[in-house]
MARMI-605565 format. One record per residue (C-alpha): x, z, y; residue number from 0. Coordinates in nm, 4 decimals. Last residue first. Example, Ala and Ser with C-alpha at 12.3 -4.5 7.8 and 13.67 -1.06 7.14 Angstrom:
2
         X         Z         Y  num
    1.3670    0.7140   -0.1060    1
    1.2300    0.7800   -0.4500    0
END
This chain:
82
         X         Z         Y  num
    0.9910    1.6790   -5.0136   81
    0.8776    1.5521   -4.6638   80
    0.5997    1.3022   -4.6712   79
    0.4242    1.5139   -4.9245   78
    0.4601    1.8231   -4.6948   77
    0.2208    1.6424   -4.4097   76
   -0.1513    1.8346   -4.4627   75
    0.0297    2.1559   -4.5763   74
    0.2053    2.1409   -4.2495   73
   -0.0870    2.0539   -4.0253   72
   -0.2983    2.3576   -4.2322   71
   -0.0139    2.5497   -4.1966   70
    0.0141    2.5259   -3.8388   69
   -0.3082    2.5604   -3.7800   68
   -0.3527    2.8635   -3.9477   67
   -0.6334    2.9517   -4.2149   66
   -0.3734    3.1401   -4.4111   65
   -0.1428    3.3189   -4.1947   64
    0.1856    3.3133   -4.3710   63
    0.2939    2.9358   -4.3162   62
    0.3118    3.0431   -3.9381   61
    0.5546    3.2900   -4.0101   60
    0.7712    3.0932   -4.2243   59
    0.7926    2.8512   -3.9963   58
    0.8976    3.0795   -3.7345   57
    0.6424    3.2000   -3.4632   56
    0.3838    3.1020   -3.1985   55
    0.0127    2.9949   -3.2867   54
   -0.3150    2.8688   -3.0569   53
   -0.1462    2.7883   -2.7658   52
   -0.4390    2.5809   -2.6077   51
   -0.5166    2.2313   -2.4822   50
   -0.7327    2.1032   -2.7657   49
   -0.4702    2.2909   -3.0153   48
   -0.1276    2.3514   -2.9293   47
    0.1065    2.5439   -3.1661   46
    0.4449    2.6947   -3.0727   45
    0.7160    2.7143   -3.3009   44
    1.0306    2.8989   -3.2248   43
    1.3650    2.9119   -3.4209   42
    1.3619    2.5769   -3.4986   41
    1.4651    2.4489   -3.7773   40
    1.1478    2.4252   -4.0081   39
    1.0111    2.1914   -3.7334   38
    1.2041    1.9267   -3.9048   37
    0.8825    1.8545   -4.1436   36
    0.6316    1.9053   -3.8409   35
    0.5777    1.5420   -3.7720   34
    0.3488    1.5974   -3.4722   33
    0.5856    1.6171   -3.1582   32
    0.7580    1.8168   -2.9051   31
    1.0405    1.8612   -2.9076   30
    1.1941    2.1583   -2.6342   29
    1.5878    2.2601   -2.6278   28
    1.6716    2.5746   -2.4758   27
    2.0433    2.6182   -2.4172   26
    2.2434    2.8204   -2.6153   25
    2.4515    2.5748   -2.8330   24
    2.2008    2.2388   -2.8079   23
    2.5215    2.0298   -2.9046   22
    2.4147    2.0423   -3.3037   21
    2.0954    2.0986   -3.2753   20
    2.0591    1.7307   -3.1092   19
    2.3207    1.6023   -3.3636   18
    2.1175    1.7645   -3.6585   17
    1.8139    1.5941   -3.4698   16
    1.9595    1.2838   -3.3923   15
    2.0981    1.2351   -3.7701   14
    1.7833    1.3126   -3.9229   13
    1.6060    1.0690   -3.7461   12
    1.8806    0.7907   -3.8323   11
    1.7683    0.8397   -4.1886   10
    1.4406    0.8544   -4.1489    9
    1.4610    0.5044   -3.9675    8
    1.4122    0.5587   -3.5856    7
    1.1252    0.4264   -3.3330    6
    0.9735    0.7138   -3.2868    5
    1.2753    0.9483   -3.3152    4
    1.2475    1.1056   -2.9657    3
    0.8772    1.1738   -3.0603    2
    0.8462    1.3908   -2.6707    1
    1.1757    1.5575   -2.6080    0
END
């Protein structure tokens, strides 16, 4: 799902994620997109940079490694999510 919430209120994106997770059971589920504050749920994050997987791991993975992308993206966005 490429920016499925684009368009949504943050209240109405929260509510089609947890629905999304929700019904996903087993299956493998792909969202793609830059807003990294729900990316906390997933079990897998991969990063692309300029075309490249540069990171794969949990959140609290990628937050470990401390010139990351991932945490640099993250750190970058966390005001708009806490």
């Amino acid at each position: 799902m490429d920016e499925p919430t684009a368009y949504l209120d943050p209240l109405a994106e929260i509510a089609l994620y947890d629905f999304i997770f929700s019904i996903s059971g087993n299956r493998l589920v792909f969202f793609i997109s830059h807003r990294l504050g729900f990316a906390r749920k997933a079990d897998r994050i991969i990063v692309v940079d300029d075309g490249y997987i540069k990171e794969i791991g949990t959140h609290t993975e990628l937050m470990a490694h401390q010139n990351g992308v991932y945490k640099r993206m993250f750190e970058s966005q966390k005001e708009w999510f806490q």
